[in-house]
N, C-alpha and C positions, 0 to 999 in steps of 0.2 A: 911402261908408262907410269910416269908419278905427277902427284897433283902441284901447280906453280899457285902463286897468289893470282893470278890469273884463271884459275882454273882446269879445267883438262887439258895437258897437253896432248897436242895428236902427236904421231910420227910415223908418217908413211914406210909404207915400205910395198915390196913387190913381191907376191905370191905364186912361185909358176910348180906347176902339180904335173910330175908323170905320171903314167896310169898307173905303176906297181907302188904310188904312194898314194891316190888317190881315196883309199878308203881309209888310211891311217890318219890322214888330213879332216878330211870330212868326221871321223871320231872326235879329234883334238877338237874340232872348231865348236860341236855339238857341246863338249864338255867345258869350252870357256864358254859358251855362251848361258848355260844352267851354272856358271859361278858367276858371271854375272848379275845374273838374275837373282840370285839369293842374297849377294852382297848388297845392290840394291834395294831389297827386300830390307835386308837390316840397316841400312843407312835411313832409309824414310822410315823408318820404327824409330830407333835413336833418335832422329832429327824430331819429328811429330809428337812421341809421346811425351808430352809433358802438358802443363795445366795452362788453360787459356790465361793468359791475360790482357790486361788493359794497359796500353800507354798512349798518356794525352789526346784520350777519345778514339782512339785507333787499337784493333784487335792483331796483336802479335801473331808470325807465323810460326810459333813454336807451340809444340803441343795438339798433334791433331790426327795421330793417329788412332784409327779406330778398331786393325785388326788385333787380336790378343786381349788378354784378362783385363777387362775397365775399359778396353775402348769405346765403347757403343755408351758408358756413362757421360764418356769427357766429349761425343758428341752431342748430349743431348745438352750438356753444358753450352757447346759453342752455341747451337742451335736458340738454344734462350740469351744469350749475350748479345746475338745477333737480330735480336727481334724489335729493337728501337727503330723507329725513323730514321733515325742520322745513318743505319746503318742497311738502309733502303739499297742504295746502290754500289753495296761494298762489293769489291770485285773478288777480295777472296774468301768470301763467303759465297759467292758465284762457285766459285771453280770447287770450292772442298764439298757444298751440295751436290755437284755435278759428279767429284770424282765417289761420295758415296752412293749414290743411284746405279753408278756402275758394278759397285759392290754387291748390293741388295738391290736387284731390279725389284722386287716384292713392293719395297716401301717407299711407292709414289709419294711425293712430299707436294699434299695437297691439303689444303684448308675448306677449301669450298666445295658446300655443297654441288653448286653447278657440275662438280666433277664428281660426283653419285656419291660423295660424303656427307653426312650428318657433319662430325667431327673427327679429327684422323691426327694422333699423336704420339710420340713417344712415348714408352711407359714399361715397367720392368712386369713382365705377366709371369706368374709362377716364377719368380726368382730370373727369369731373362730379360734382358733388353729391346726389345722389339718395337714396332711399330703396332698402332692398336687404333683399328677404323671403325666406325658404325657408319655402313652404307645408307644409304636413305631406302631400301628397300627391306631395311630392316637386321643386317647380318652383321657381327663382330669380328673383324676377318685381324688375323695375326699371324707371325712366322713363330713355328716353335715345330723343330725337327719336320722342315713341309709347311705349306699354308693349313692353317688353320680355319675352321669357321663355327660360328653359332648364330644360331637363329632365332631372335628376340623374340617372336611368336608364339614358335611351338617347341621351345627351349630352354631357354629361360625361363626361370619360374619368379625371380627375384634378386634385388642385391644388399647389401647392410655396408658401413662404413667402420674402420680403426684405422682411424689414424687419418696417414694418405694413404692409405691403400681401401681400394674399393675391393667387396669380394663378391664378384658374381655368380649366383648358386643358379646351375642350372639339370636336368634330365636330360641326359643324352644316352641314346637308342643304339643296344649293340647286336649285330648278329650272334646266332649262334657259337659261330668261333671267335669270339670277339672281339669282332671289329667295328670301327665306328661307321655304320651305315647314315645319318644325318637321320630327321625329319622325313616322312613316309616311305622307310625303307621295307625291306621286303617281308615274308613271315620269318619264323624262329628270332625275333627279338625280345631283347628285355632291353629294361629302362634302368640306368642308374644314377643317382646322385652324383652331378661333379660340383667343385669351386676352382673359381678360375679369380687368383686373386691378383689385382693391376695395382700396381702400388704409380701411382703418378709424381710428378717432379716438379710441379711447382705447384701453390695455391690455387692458380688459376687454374691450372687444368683439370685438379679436384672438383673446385667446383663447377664447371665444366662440362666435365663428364655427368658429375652425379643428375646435373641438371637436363641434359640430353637420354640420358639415360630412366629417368623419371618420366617425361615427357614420353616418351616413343612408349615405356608400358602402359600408363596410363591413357597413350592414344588406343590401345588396342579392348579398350570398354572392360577390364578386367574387375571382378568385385573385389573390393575396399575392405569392406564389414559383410559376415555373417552371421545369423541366427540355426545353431546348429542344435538339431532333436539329437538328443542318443537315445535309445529304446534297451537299458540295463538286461532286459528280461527275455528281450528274443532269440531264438535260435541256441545256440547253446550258450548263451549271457557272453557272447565274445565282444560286444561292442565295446566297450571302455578300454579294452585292451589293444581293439584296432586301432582304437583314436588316437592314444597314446601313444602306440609304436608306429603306425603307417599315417595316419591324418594330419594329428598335431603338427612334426616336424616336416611337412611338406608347407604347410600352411606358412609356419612360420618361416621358411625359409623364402617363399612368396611375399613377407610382411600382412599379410593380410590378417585382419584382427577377428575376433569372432567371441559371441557370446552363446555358454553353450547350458542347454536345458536336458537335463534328463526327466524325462518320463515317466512319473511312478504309477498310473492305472491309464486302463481304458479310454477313450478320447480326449487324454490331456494334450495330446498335441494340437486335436482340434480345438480345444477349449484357448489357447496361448492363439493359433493363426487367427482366432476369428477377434483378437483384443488386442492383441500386440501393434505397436507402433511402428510400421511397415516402414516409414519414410527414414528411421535409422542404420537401417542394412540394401546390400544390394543382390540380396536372395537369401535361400532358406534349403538348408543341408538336411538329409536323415540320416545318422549313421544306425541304419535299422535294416530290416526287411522291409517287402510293399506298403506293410499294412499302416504306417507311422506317414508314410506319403500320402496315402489316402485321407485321412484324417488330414492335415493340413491344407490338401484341396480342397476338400468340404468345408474347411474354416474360413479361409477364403474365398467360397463363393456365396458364406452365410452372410458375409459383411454388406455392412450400405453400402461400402466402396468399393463392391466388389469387381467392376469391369476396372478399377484400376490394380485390387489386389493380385487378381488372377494373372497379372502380366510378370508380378513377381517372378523370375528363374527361380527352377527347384532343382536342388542335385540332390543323388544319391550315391552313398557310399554303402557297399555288401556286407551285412553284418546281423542277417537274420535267415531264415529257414530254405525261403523261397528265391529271395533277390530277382523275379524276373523282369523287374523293367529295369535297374541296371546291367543286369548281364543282355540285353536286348542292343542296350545304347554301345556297352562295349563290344560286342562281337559286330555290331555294324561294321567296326573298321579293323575289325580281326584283333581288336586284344583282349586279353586273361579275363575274367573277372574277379578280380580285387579290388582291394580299397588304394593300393596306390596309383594306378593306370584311373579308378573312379574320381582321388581325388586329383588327379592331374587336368583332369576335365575340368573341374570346377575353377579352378586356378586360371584355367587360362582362356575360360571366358565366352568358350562358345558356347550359342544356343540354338534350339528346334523347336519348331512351335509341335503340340503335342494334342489329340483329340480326345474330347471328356465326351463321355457317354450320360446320358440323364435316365436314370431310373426312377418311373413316379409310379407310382402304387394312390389311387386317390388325391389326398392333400398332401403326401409326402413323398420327399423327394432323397436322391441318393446319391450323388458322383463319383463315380469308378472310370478307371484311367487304366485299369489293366484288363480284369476278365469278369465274366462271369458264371456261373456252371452249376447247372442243377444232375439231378440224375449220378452216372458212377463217379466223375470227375470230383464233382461234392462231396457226396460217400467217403472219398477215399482222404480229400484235402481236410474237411473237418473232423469226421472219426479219428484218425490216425493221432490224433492230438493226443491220445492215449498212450501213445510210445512218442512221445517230443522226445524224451531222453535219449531217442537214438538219433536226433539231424534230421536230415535230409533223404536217413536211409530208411526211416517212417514210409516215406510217402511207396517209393517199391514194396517195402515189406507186407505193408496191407492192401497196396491193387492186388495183390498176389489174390489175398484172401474176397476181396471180392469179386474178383473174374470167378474164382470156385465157388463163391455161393452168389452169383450174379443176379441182380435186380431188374425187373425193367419196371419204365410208371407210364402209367396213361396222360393224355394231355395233348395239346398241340401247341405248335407255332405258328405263326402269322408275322410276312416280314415284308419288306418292301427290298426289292433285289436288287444290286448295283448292275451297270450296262455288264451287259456278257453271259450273268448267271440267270437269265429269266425264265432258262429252263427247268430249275427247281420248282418241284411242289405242285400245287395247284391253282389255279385264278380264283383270288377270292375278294370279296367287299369291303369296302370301309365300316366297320361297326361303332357307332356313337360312343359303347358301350366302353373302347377302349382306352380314349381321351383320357389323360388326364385332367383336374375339372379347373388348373391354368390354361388347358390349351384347347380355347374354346372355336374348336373346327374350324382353323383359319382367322378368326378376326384375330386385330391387335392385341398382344397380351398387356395388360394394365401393371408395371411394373411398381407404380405407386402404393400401389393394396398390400403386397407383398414384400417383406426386407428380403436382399439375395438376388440370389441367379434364379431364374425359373425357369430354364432348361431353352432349350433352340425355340424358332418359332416356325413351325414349321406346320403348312395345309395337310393334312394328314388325309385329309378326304379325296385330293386331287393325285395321289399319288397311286399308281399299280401297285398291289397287294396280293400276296402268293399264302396260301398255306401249307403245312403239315401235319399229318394227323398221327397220329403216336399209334403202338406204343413206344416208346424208346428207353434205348441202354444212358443212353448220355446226348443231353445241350451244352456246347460249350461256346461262347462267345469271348473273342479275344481280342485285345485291342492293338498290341504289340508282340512280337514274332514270339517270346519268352515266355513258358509260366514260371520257370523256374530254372536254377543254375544248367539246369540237365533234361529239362523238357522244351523244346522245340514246337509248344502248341500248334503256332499258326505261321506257317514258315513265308505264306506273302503278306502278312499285315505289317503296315509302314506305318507311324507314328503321327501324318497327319494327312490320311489322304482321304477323309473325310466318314468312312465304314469302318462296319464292326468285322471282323470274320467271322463265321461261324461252323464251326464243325459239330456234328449230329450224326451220333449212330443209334440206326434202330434194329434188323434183326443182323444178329453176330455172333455165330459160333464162339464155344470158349475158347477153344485152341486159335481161331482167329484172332481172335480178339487181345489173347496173349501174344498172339507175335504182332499184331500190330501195338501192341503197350511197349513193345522191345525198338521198337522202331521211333518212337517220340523223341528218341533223343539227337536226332538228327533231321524231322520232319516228315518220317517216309509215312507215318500213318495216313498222312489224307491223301496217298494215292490207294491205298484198300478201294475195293468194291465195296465194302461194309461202309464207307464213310463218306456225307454231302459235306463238300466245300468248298462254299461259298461268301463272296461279301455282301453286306446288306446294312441299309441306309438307318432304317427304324426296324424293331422285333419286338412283338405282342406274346407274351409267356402264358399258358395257361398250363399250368403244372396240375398233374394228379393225383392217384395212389397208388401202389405197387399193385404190379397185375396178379401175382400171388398173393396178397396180404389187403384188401381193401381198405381194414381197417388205420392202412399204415403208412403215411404220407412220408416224403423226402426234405433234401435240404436245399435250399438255394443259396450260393453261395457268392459272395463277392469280393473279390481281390482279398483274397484267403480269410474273410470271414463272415458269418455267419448274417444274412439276410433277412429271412425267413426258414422257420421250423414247422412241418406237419404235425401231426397227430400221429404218435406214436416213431417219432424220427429219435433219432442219437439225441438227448439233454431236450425233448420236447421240453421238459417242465419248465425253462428258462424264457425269457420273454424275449423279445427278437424285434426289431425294426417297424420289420414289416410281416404282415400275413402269408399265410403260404396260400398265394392265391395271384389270379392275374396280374400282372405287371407289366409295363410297357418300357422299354428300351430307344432313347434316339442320341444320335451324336452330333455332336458340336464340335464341326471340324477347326482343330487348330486351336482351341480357347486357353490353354495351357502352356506353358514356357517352361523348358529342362534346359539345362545347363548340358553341355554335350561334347565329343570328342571331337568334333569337326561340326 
C-alpha cells in the first residue's frame, strides 16, 4: 500500500489459510498490526507536536500533541487559547478535550463547583504537569505517580507565594515504614513537613487559587495573631530553644503572626493577661510547663471583662518539668508529647471547652485548671525542687525517699459526690462555716462589689455532702487525666465534664504503696484497695498536722505550686497565698477554652 493525493489506497485481496499455516498467519497478522500501531503512534506525534497557532480567528490543527516531553504544556496552552467566547463552540477543541480525557481519565475537566470543585486547574505541581482540584469538601487532589490527596483541614498548615508559583507547606502523617497513611491514620506515626509547590499558567489562575485557597483556610476559624508566653527558666531552660527549632518554623509556615513575651519572675504572665489588649490576638500560647497557664488564667478572670476574656483559646506547648495538661490533650488522640504535634494543634484551630476549679479560702480566691494535692503528692512535687537539676527524674527520685520516711497528717474532707460514687465516706451536713463569704448560701452573688470572676454560683446547702475523716497519706484532686509527662494521675477525668476526681490514700503499706507509685504511669494505681476513686462536684479541705510530728504541718499544693505552707513544712519561713488551713474547692464546668487536637 502506498499513500495517493487521495489518500489511502486500499487493495483488496483474498486471504485463504490451511490449517498447517494457520499459526504462521495469525503471527504475521499480530505483528503488522503492532507496526501499525506504532507507526500511527509516530504519525500523530509528528503531525500534533507543534505550537498552537492562530489563523484569522481560528485555532490550527497542528500541534497538539500531548504524550512525550512538553506535551501536557502545549495543552495547557490550547486549553487557555481556547477559553474566549468565540471559541464556545469550536468543534475541535471538542474532540482534542474529549481525546485527552481518554488519556487521563483522572482529570475531569470541570470548573464548577456544582461538580464537588472549589476550582479545578492545570498547573505544574512539583515540577509535573497535572491537573490540581480543591474539592469543596475541602481536599487537593492531583496525579503525581497515582492520585494524590491533601487535606486543607488537618494538613495543611499554610501557603506563601514566589512568583507564580504557590508553595503549599503542609504535615503529612507517615507510618512506621513510611508510608503515607493521610489524616487519622493508625498508631506508629510521625508527622513531617512537606511543600507541595504549583507553579500556575496564567495570571488568572494565580490569583485564583491564592484567593480560594485563602478563603477555605480562613473558613476553617484558624488563629491569625498570637500572644506567646515563653517561661526562659522552666524545666531544664529548654524553652527558647524549642521555639526556635520546633514552634517558630511551623508557625511561620502557617503565616501566622505572633508576639512573643518571655517571662522574667513570678506572676508576670499573670500580670500581662490581666492588662493586655485581648481584642489584638486570637489566643494565647505557653511555651512552658502548667505553671505559666495557670497564671494567665488567673489574669484573665481578674479582669472586668472577664466572661469575655476567659473565652480566649489557650495552647500549650511542652517545655517545662511537668507538661500535664498538654501531654493530657495529646494523648487523647494518641500523639507524642512534643512541641511539634502541640503546635500543630494550635495552628489548626481546634478547641475544647475546659473546667476551672475555684479555690476560696475566706476573701480569696484561686483558679486551678489542673490539680490539687496536699499530703505525699505535695511532699514530693514541692520538696524535690531541690534536685530541679535533675528533670523530671526529681520527682521518682524523691517519692523514693518519702515512701521510706512516709508521712501521714490528720484532717478531713468533706465533698459532694457525682451520681455513682455516693458510696464514699460518710453522710454529712452543710456547714455555714465553709462558705466562702462570696457565696452567700444560695442567694445571688452581687457581681458589682467585686472586680473578676467569683467562682460558680452554686446552693451549697441544698446539695448531699459526704465526708472523710483522716488520717491520710495523700489528697489528690485532678482535673485532667495527666499530672505529668509520665504520671497518669486520674485516668477518667475529662476536660469538661463538670468534677474534680479525687484520689485519697489513707492507711498504705510501704511496699504497697511502692508498687502502686510504679503503676501511675499508666493509671493502675486507683485500682489498689489502698485507694478511693472518685468524682466529686465541690471538696471542703481541712488539712492538719503530721501524726508523728504535731508540731509540723504540710503543704498544699496547686498545679505544681505552692498554695499554702504549715508550721514547720519545707521553706515555712516564706509567705504563701493562702493559710494552711480550710479551704473549699467547686468547679465551673467548661469556663475555659484550649486550643486542641481535634
Amino acid at each position: 500500500m502506498e499513500p495517493d493525493d487521495g489518500g489511502w489506497r486500499t487493495i483488496p485481496f483474498k486471504l485463504q489459510l490451511d490449517k498447517p499455516l494457520a499459526s504462521h498467519v495469525c503471527l504475521r497478522l499480530l505483528i503488522f498490526l503492532l507496526l501499525s500501531s506504532i507507526c500511527f503512534a509516530l504519525i500523530c506525534d509528528i503531525y500534533l507536536n507543534k505550537l498552537v497557532r492562530k489563523d484569522d480567528g481560528m485555532v490550527s490543527r497542528e500541534g497538539f500533541a500531548c504524550n512525550g516531553p512538553g506535551g501536557l504544556e502545549k495543552y495547557a496552552y490550547l486549553q487557555s487559547s481556547l477559553s474566549g467566547p468565540k471559541y464556545a463552540n469550536n468543534v475541535l477543541a471538542f474532540e482534542f478535550f474529549h481525546f485527552e480525557s481518554s488519556l487521563w481519565p483522572e482529570m475531569e475537566l470541570s470548573d464548577s463547583p456544582s461538580d464537588g470543585h472549589i476550582v479545578s486547574d492545570l498547573v505544574r505541581v512539583n515540577g509535573i504537569m497535572t491537573r490540581l482540584t480543591l474539592t469543596l469538601d475541602g481536599r487537593l487532589v492531583w496525579m503525581e505517580a497515582g492520585q494524590r490527596c491533601l487535606w486543607l483541614e488537618k494538613e495543611v498548615l499554610g501557603f506563601s507565594t514566589e512568583g507564580s508559583c504557590i508553595r503549599i507547606r503542609a504535615a503529612i502523617e507517615f507510618d512506621e515504614v513510611g508510608c503515607c497513611v493521610g489524616p487519622g491514620g493508625g498508631g506508629g506515626r510521625r508527622v513531617v513537613r512537606r511543600v507541595l509547590a504549583c507553579e500556575t499558567l496564567s495570571t488568572e489562575s494565580f490569583t485564583l487559587w491564592c484567593q480560594k485557597l485563602r478563603d477555605y483556610l480562613y473558613s476553617l476559624g484558624r488563629p491569625k495573631k498570637l500572644l506567646i508566653f515563653l517561661n526562659p527558666f522552666g524545666g531544664k531552660r529548654s524553652a527558647p530553644k524549642v521555639f526556635e527549632d520546633e514552634v517558630k518554623p511551623l508557625l511561620e509556615d502557617a503565616a501566622i503572626e505572633f508576639d512573643l513575651q518571655e517571662t522574667g519572675y513570678q506572676l508576670h504572665a499573670k500580670e500581662i493577661a490581666h492588662t493586655v489588649d485581648l481584642a489584638k490576638y486570637d489566643g494565647i500560647v505557653c511555651v512552658s510547663g502548667d505553671g505559666i497557664l495557670v497564671e494567665v488564667i488567673n489574669g484573665l478572670l481578674e479582669r472586668d471583662d472577664w466572661k469575655a476574656a476567659i473565652k480566649m483559646p489557650l495552647g500549650m506547648i511542652p517545655a517545662g518539668t511537668g507538661n500535664g495538661m498538654v501531654k493530657s490533650l495529646l494523648d487523647s488522640v494518641g500523639q507524642p508529647c512534643k512541641a511539634f504535634y502541640a503546635t500543630l494543634a494550635i495552628i489548626r484551630g481546634h478547641k475544647r471547652p475546659l473546667d476551672v476549679a475555684t479555690i476560696s479560702q475566706e476573701d480569696k480566691k484561686f483558679f486551678s485548671v489542673l490539680m490539687l494535692a496536699w499530703g505525699l503528692i505535695a511532699d514530693i512535687d514541692i520538696e524535690s525542687e531541690k534536685y530541679r537539676w535533675m528533670g523530671i527524674a526529681r520527682l521518682d527520685f524523691y517519692a523514693l525517699q518519702r515512701i521510706l520516711h512516709l508521712r501521714r497528717y490528720e484532717g478531713r474532707i468533706s465533698f459532694v459526690p457525682a451520681p455513682g460514687y455516693e458510696i464514699h465516706g460518710e453522710p454529712a451536713s452543710f456547714s455555714a462555716e465553709w462558705a466562702a463569704p462570696s457565696q452567700d448560701h444560695g442567694e445571688e452573688q452581687v457581681d458589682v462589689l467585686c472586680s473578676g470572676y467569683q467562682g460558680p454560683k452554686i446552693k451549697l446547702e441544698e446539695l448531699s455532702w459526704r465526708t472523710i475523716d483522716g488520717p491520710f497519706v495523700s489528697i489528690w484532686l485532678h482535673n485532667v487525666p495527666w499530672g505529668s509527662e509520665n504520671t497518669m494521675a486520674a485516668p477518667n477525668a475529662k476536660f469538661s465534664d463538670g468534677y474534680i476526681d479525687l484520689i485519697a490514700i489513707q492507711d498504705c503499706p510501704r511496699l504497697s504503696l511502692l508498687s502502686l507509685m510504679t503503676e501511675m504511669d499508666k493509671g493502675g494505681h486507683v485500682k489498689s484497695p489502698h485507694v478511693r476513686y472518685l468524682k466529686v462536684k465541690t471538696l471542703v479541705l481541712e488539712p492538719g498536722p503530721r501524726t508523728d510530728n504535731p508540731a509540723k504541718e504540710g503543704i498544699i499544693d496547686t498545679d505544681g505550686e505552692v498554695l499554702a505552707r504549715g508550721k514547720g513544712a519545707y521553706k515555712s519561713d516564706q509567705e504563701t497565698f493562702m493559710a494552711y488551713g480550710r479551704l473549699q474547692v467547686t468547679v465551673d464546668q467548661g469556663l475555659a477554652t484550649l486550643f486542641s487536637p481535634k
